[in-house]
Every structure is written in C-alpha cells, then in structure tokens.
C-alpha positions as CSV (number, residue, x, y, z in Angstrom):
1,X,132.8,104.5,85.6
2,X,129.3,103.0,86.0
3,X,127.9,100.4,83.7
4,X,124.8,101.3,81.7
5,X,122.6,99.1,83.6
6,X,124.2,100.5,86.8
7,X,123.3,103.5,85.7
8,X,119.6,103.0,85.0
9,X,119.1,101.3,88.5
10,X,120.7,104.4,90.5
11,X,118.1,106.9,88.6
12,X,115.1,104.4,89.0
13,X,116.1,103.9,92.9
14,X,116.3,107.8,93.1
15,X,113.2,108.9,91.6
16,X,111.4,106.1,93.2
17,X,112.7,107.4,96.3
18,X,112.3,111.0,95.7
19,X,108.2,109.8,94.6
20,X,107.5,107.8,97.3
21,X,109.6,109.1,100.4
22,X,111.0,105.4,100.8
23,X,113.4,103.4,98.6
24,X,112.3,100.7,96.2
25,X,112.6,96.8,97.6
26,X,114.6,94.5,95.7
27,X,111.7,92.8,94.1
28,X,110.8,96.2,92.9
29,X,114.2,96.7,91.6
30,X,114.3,93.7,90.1
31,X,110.8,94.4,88.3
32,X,111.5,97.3,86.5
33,X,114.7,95.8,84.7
34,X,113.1,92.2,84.2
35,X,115.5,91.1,86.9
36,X,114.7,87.6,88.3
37,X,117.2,87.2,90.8
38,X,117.4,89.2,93.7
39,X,121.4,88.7,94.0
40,X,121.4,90.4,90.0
41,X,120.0,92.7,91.7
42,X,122.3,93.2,94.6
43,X,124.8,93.0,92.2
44,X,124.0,96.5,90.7
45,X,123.5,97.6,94.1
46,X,126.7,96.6,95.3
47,X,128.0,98.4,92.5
48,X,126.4,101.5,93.3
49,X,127.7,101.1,97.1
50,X,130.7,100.2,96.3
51,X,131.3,103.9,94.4
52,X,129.7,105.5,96.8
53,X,126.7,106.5,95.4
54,X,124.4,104.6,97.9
55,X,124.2,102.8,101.4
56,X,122.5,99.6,101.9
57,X,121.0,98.1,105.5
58,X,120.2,94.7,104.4
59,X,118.4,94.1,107.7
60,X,114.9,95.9,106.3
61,X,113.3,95.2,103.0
62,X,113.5,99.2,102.1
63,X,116.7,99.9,103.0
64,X,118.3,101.5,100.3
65,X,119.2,105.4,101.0
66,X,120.5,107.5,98.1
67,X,123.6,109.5,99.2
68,X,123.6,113.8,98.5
69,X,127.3,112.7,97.5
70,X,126.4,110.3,95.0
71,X,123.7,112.3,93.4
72,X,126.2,115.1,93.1
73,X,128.6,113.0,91.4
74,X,126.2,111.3,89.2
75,X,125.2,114.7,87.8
76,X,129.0,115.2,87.2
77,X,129.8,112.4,85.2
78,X,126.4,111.6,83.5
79,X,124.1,114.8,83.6
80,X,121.7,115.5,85.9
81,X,118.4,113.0,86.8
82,X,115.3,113.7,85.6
83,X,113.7,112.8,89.0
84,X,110.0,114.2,88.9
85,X,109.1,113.4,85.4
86,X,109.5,116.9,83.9
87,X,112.8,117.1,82.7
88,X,113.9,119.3,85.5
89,X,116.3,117.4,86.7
90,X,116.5,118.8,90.1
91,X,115.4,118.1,94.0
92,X,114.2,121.1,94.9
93,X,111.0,121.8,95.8
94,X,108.2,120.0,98.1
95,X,106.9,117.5,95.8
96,X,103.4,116.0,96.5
97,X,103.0,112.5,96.9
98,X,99.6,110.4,97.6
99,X,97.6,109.2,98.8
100,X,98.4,107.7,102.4
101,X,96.3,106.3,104.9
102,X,95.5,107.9,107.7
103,X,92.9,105.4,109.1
104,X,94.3,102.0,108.3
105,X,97.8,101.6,107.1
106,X,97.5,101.6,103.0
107,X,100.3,101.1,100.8
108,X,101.4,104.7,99.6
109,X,101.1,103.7,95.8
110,X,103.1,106.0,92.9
111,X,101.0,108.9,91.9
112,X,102.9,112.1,91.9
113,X,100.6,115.2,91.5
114,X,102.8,118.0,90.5
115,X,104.8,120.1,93.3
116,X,104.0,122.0,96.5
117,X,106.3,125.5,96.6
118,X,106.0,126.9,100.1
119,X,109.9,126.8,101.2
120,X,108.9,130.7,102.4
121,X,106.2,129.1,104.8
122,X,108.3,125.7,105.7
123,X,111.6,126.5,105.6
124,X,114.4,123.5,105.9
125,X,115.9,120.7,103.6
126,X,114.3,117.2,103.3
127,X,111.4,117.7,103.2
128,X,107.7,116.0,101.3
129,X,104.5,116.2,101.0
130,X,101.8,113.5,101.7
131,X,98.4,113.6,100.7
132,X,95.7,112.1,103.9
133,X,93.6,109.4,103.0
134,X,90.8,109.1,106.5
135,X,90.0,111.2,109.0
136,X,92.0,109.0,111.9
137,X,94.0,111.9,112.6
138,X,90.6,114.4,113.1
139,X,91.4,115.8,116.5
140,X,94.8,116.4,115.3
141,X,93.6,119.3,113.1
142,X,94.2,116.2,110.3
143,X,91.9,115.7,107.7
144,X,90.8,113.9,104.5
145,X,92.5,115.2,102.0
146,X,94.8,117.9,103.2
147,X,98.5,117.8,102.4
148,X,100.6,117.0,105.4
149,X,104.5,118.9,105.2
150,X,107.0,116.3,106.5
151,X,110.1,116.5,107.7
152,X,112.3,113.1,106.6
153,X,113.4,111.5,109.7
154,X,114.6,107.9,110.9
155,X,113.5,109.0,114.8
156,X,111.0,110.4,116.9
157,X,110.1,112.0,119.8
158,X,106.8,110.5,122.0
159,X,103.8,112.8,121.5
160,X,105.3,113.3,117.4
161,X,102.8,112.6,114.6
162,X,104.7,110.6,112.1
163,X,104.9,109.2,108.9
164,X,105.4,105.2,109.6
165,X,106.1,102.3,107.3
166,X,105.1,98.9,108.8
167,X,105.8,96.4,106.2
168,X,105.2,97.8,102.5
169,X,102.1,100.0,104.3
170,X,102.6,103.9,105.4
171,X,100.5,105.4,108.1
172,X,100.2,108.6,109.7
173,X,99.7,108.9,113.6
174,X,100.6,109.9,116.6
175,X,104.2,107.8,118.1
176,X,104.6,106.2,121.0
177,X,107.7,104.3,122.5
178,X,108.0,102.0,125.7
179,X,110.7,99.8,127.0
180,X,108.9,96.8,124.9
181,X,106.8,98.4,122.0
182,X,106.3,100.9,119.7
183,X,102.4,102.1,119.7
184,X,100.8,104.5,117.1
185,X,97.6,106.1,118.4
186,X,95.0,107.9,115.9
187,X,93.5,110.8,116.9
188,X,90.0,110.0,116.5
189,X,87.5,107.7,119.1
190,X,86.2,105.9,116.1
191,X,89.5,104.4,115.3
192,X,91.7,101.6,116.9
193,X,95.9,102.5,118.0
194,X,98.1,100.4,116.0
195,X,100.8,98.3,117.9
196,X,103.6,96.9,116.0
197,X,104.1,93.8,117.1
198,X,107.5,92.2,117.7
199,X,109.7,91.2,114.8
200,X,107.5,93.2,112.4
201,X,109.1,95.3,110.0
202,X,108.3,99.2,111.1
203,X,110.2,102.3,109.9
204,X,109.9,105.9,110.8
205,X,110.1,107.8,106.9
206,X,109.5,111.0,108.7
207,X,107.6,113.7,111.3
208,X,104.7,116.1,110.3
209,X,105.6,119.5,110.4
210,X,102.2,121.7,109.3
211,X,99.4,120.8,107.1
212,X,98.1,122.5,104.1
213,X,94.4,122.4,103.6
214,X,92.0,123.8,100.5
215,X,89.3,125.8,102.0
216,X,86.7,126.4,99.5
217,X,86.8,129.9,97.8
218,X,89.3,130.9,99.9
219,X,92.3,128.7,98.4
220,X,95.1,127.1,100.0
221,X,95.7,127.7,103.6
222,X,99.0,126.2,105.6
223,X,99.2,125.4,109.5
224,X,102.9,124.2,111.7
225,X,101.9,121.6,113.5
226,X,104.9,122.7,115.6
C-alpha cells in the first residue's frame, strides 16, 4: 500500500501531466509538497516506480510517464483521480490545454479551458489539445488561436508538424532529422527555423493531427492535417 504522501505526489504528477501534455520536473514536484530536496523527491518517486505505477528516465528533466496500469490500479485501491478539476475523475475526452507558441518557443503554462469532445471527428486514444499562440505555422493552414488536435508521440516522421519541448519551452513546427541535427522549420517567411543544438534538452510530446478553428458566425469548424 502507498503512503499518504505517495499518494498525493502520483495524482499531482497525473493531472499535471494530463494538463500540460508533459510530466512535472522534480523541482516542480518538489514545489507543490514544500519538498526541498530533490532526492525527497525521488524518494516518492521511487516509491511510485517501484509499485509500478510510473517509469522514470532520469536522463531528461521531464521524464516521468504515468503508466495506464498504475492509473488503473490506483483507482482500485484508492478511488478514482480527479484529474481535470471537475470531479470527474476520468481521462476521457480531448481536454484543451494553452496557450503554446507557435512563433518562438514559450513555456506551455497551466491554464486548462474546459474540454474539446470531437472523438466522432478524431477518432484514436492519446490524444490533446493545444491552443496556437503566433502565426509561425501560417502556410500550414495554422493560425493564432486555433486549437491544434495532437496525437501523443515520443517520434516523428520528417515533413511531420509536431509538438516539441526544448528545455521547459513547447513549440509547434514542422520536424526535421539529419545524420547530426534535429531542425524545426516554421511555416511562415517572416520567421526563423529552430535548430536544436547539441546536448540541448529536446523532446517530441507529440504530432498534429487536424486543427479546429472558430469561424465567426459560423462556429467551430475542424480540419485533419493528415
């Protein structure tokens, strides 16, 4: 059986990483419970790993990733988690997350805005929603303020628009792989491709499958990008 505090840290690193798309650092962690140390909080983690209710790849700063095992077995023993705030307790559903940058790389902040429900139009499993910030991704049929549909995903195809961590900041472009470097280009003149350089901390959260745009007056319209 899990500890209390054990407890607390496996619903705070699931609904921080059903919010955000990515899992919580250990800093973060460690901020929430008034944690000093990061090895308290590796502690809990190892805990929570050790159970099997998470897997940990201590070579990144975000890489915790919530197992569909452990959730179920933490809704056996200890009730459901109340993972978007409104007592549903539940994962399903495409909920909408914002805003990320698709001009320069911003840091894709907490602000959950409620819950997209198109599983008819984007059918599938892992799936969020992200909500564009720039209009670097313009010629992409990409703009400011639609919601992009993503499809959660560690890997990528050249030519696929992503979803792309580099550090603590998420972008949204177009990848690119050679023998030597990872480029991400915008989709827009105005605006610069990104190259992450050697040694710097980049992670693919996921690949953009259609895009959901308000028209005025004539509501909510939905595009597959493939």
């Amino acid at each position: 059986m899990l500890n209390p505090r054990a407890r607390e840290v496996f619903r705070y690193v699931a609904r921080f990483s059903r919010d955000h798309g990515y899992p919580p650092t250990l800093r973060e962690i460690g901020g929430e419970f008034g944690i000093a140390s990061t090895n308290g909080v590796r502690y809990y983690l190892g805990i929570l790993e050790r159970d099997g209710y998470l897997r940990r790849n201590g070579k990144i700063s975000r890489g915790i990733e919530i197992l569909e095992s452990g959730l179920r077995r933490f809704a056996r023993l200890y009730g459901h988690l109340e993972l978007s705030g409104t007592g549903t307790g539940d994962w399903t559903g495409i909920p909408i997350l914002g805003p990320v940058a698709a001009g320069n790389p911003l840091l894709a902040v907490e602000n959950q805005e409620g819950k997209l429900d198109l599983d008819s139009v984007f059918p599938g499993e892992h799936r969020f929603a992200l909500r564009i910030k720039g209009e670097s991704m313009r010629d992409a049929g990409i703009l400011d303020g639609d919601l992009a549909i993503v499809r959660r995903a560690d890997r990528a195809e050249n030519g696929d628009i992503v979803v792309a961590l580099i550090g603590d900041e998420a972008t949204v472009k177009t990848y690119q792989r050679t023998t030597d470097r990872v480029v991400l280009h915008p989709s827009n003149p105005n605006h610069r491709p990104i190259t992450v350089k050697a040694g710097e901390e980049f992670r693919i959260l996921g690949v953009v499958i259609g895009v959901v745009r308000h028209s005025r007056g004539k509501g909510l319209r939905a595009a597959h990008s493939q």
